[in-house]
C-alpha positions in Angstrom: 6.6 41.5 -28.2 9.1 43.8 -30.9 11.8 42.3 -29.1 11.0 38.6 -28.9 9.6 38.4 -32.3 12.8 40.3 -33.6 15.1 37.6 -32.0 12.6 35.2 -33.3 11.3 33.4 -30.4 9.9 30.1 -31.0 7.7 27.9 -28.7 10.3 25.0 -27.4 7.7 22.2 -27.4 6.7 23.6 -31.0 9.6 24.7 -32.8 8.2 24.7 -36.1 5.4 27.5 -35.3 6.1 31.0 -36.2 7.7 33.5 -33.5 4.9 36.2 -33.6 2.3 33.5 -32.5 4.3 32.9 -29.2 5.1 36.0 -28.6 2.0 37.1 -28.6 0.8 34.3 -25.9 3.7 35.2 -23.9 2.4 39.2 -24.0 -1.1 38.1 -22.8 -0.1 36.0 -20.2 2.5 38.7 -19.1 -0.7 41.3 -19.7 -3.1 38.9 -17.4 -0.5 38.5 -14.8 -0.3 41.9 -14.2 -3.6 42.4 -13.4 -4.4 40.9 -9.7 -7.5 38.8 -10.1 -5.6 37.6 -12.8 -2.7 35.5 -11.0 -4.8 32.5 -9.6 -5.8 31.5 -13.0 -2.4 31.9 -14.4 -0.8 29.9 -11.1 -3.6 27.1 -11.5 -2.7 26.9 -15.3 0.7 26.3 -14.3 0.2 23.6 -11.9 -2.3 22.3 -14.5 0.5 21.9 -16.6 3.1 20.7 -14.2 0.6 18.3 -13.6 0.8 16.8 -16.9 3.6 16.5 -17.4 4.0 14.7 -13.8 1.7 12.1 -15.0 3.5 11.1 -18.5 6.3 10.3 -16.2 4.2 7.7 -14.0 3.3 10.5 -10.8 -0.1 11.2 -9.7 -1.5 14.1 -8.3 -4.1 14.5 -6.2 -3.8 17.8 -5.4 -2.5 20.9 -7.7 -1.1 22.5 -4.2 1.0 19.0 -4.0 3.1 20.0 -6.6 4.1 23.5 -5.2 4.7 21.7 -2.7 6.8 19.3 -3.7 8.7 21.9 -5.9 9.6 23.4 -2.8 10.9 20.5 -0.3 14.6 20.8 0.5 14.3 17.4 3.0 13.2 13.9 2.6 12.7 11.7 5.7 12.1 7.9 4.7 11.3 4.8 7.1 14.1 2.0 6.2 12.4 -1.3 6.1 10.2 -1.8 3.4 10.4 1.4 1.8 15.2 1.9 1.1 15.0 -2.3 1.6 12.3 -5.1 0.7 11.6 -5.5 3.7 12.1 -9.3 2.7 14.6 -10.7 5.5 16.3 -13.7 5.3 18.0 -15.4 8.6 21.8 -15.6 7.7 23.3 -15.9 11.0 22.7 -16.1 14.6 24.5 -16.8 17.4 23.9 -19.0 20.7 25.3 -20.5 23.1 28.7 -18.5 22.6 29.1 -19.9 19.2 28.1 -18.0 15.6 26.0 -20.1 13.3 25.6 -19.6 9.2 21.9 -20.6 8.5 21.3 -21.2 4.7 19.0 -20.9 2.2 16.6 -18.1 1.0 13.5 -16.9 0.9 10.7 -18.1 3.2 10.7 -21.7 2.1 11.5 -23.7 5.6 12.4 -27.1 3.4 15.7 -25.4 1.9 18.8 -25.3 3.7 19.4 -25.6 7.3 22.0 -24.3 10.4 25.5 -24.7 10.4 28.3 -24.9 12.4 31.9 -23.9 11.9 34.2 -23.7 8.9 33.3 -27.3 8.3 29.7 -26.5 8.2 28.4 -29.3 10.2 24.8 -30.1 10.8 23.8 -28.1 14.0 19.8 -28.1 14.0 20.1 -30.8 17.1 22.7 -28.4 18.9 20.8 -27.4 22.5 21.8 -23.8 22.1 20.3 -23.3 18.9 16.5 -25.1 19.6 16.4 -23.3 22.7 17.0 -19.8 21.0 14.8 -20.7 17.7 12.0 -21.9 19.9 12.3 -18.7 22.7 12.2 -16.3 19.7 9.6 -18.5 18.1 7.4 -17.6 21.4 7.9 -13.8 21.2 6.3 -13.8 17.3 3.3 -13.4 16.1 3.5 -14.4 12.8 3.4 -17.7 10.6 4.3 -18.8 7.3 1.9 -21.1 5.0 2.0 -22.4 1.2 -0.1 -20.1 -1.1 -0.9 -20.4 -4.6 0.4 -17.9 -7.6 -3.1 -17.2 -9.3 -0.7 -16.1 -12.0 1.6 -18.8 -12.4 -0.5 -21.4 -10.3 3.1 -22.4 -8.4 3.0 -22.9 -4.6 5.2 -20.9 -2.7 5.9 -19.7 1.3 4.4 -16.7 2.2 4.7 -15.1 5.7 1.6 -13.3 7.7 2.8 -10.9 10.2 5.8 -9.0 11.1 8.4 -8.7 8.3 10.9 -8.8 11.2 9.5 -12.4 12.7 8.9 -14.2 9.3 13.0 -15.2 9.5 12.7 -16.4 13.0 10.5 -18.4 11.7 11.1 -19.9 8.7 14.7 -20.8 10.4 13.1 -22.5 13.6 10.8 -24.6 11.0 14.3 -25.9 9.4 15.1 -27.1 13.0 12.1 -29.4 13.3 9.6 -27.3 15.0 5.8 -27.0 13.4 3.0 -24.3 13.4 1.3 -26.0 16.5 3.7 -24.0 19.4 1.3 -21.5 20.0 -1.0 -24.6 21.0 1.6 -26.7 23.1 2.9 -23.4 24.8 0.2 -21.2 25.9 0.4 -17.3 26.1 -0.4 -16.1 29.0 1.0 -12.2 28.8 2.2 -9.9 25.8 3.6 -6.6 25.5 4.3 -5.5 22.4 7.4 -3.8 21.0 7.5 0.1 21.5 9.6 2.6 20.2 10.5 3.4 24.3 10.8 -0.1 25.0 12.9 -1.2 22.2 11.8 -4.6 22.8 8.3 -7.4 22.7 8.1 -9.2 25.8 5.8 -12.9 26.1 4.9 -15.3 28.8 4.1 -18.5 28.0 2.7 -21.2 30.2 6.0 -24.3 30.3 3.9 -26.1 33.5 4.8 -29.8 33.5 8.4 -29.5 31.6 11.9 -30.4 32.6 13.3 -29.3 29.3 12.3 -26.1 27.3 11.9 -28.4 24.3 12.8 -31.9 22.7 16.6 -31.4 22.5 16.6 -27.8 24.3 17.4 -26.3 28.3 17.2 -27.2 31.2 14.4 -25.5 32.9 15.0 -24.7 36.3 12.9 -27.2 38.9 9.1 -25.4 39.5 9.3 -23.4 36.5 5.6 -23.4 34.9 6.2 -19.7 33.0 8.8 -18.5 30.6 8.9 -14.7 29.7 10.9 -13.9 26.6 12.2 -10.6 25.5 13.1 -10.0 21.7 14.5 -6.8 20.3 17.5 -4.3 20.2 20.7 -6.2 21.9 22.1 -3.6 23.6 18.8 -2.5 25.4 18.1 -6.3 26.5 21.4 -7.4 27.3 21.5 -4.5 30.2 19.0 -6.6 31.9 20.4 -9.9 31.3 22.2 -11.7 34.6 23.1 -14.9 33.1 23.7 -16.3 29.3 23.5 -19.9 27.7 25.8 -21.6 27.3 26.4 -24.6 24.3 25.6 -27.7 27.0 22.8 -26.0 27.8 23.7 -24.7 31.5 24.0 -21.1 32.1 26.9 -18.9 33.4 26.4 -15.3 34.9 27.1 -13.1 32.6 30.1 -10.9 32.9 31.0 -7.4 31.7 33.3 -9.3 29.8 30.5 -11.5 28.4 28.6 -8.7 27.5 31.1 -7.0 25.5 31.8 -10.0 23.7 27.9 -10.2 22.5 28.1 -6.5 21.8 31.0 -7.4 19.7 29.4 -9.9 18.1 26.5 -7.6 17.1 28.6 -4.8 16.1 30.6 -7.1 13.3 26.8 -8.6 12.5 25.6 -4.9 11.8 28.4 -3.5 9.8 27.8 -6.0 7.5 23.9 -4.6 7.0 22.0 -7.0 9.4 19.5 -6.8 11.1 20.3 -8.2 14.9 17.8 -9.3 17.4 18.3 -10.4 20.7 16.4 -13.5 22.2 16.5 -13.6 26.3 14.3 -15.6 28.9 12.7 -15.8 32.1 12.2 -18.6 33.8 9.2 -17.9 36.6 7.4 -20.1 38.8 4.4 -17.7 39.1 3.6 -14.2 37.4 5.7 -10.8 39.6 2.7 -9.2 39.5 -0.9 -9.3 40.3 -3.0 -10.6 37.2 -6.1 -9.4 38.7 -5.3 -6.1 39.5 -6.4 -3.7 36.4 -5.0 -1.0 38.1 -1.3 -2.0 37.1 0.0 -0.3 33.9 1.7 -2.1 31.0 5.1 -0.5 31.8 4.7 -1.9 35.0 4.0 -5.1 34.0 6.8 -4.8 31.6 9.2 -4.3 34.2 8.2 -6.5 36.6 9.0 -9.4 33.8 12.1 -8.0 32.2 14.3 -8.2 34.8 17.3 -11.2 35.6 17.2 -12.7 32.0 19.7 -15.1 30.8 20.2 -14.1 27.5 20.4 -17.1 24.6 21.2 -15.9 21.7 21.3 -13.0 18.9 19.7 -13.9 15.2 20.9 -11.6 12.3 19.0 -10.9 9.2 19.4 -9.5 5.5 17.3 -6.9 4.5 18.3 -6.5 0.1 18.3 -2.8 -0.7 14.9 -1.9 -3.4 16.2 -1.6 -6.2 16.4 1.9 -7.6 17.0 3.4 -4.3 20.8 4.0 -4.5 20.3 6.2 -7.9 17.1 7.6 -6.0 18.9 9.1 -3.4 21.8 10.7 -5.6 18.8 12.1 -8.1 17.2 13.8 -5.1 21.1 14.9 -3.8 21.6 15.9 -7.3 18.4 18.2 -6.9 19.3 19.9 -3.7 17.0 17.6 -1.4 18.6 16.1 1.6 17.7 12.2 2.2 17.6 11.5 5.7 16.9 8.1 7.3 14.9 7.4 10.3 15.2 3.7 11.5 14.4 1.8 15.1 17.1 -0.2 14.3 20.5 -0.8 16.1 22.5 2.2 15.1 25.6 0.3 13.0 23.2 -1.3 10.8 21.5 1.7 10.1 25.0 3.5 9.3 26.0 0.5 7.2 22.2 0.5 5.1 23.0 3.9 4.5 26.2 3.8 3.1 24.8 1.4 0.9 21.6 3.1 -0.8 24.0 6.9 -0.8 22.6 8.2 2.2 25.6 8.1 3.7 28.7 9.2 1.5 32.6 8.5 2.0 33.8 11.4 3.2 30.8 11.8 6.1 31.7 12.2 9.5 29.6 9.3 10.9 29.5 10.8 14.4 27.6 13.9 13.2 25.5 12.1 10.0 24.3 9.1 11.9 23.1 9.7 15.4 20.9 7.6 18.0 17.9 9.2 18.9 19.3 9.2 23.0 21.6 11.7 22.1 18.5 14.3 21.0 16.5 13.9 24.0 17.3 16.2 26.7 
């Protein structure tokens, strides 16, 4: 107390009062720590206040504990869609058919923009490869896209219900001609969803009576009443795939060489921070499996249907950073906290997403910072 009131101590958030009076509450709360049944109050007080102050800058605790917590985390692990990104994709590419398309516009309004072909940017929404890859992928989703009214503004505008991952799909196969009613004129008969393990959604739909997938699409092959479609991570679906698309519409069997060249494709897709799905199908004239039997497992199921796909064509996605993230992540860096992103997504995108929000900095190794969760297991 001599000493503190002798170098004149003053309260910080109260400069103005005198020394003695602080020093004083600084010698009964050194006084009341000391003693044992003392400390809670004087910890609770504390959180109390860091509380407080939490709350003045927009943080709310539940929980005093929370911000010991907190105080004490050395590790961040964040999901990347929807929480580093929007989680707002927009179609900006895809490719089928052996040929890369640009698809334009923004947003989720179908009536803007369209898919294009080549440096000259020609009109390619007729093109065979392209209806028959919107109008698989369109089959493997779940979700759907209506007009909805701003009860702020009162403006209509194009929301999407379902997977953020599916509302690009589509929005782009609505720019191509094709309505809300598919679920009606193709009937589901099967879905497995998308797993972690399985990397991938897998549909059959009932095609009975058709020649051609769709107005303008592929050739289906003669006594062809299912098609099973796989959607997810290229380089898990493209293992299974024995043929691929080709623009006429026929299909080729697919080469290593073929194969590389789609990986190739998906590689300069994800360095650029897309998002890349594969679309593949099955043409069947009856299911591989009992339908009956309740005694086969989903995984079964799964890979009774999976197997000898003709792959028709990769879609690619932006996903805009949130804004605030990048100076987020340096803040939290800047603290001593590690930020570490965990993502289902094909690994380059995920390195290229991080280099982009400061996960990832220059001078990383990428081989030791970014790693596919195959090379943990053991």
């Amino acid at each position: 107390f001599i000493i503190g009131v002798a170098m004149d101590r003053t309260d910080p958030a109260n400069p103005g009062s005198p020394s003695w009076l602080y020093m004083i509450l600084i010698a009964v709360t050194l006084a009341v720590a000391a003693i044992p049944e003392g400390i809670p109050l004087c910890v609770t007080i504390s959180l109390s206040i860091g509380c407080s102050d939490m709350v003045k800058k927009n943080v709310l605790v539940r929980k005093l504990a929370a911000v010991e917590t907190l105080g004490s985390a050395s590790v961040i692990c964040s999901d990347k869609t929807g929480t580093l990104t929007e989680g707002k994709m927009t179609m900006v590419n895809m490719y089928a058919g052996g040929v890369n398309y640009d698809v334009e516009g923004k947003g989720f309004d179908p009536t803007v923009g369209g898919i294009r072909r080549g440096k000259a940017g020609t009109d390619a929404s007729s093109d065979i490869a392209v209806r028959s890859s919107l109008l698989a992928a369109v089959l493997c989703c779940n979700t759907t896209i209506s007009k909805v009214r701003d009860p702020e503004t009162g403006e209509e505008k194009w929301e999407p219900k379902g997977n953020s991952s599916e509302a690009p799909i589509v929005v782009a196969a609505r720019k191509v001609g094709f309505d809300e009613n598919l679920s009606k004129e193709y009937k589901r008969v099967l879905e497995i969803p998308f797993s972690s393990s399985r990397k991938m959604m897998l549909t059959v739909s009932d095609v009975s009576g058709r020649d051609v997938l769709c107005n303008g699409g592929m050739q289906l092959v003669a006594g062809t009443t299912l098609l099973g479609v796989c959607k997810g991570a290229p380089n898990f679906i493209i293992e299974y795939c024995t043929e691929q698309l080709m623009p006429d519409g026929t299909a080729a069997p697919m080469t290593e060489a073929m194969k590389k060249e789609v990986l190739d494709v998906v590689d300069g897709y994800s360095s650029r921070a897309l998002r890349v799905l594969a679309i593949a199908t099955r043409a069947m004239s009856n299911m591989p499996f009992d339908m009956n039997n309740e005694d086969i497992t989903t995984d079964q199921k799964f890979a009774a249907c999976r197997s000898g796909l003709r792959l028709v064509g990769l879609v690619a996605s932006i996903d805009p950073d949130r804004d605030g993230v990048p100076e987020s992540v340096l803040s939290a860096r800047g603290a001593g906290i590690r930020v570490v992103m965990i993502t289902g997504d094909y690994l380059k995108t995920a390195i290229a997403i991080a280099h982009n929000v400061n996960i990832l900095q220059p001078q990383d190794n990428e081989a030791l910072a970014a790693v596919d969760c195959a090379r943990l297991r053991p």
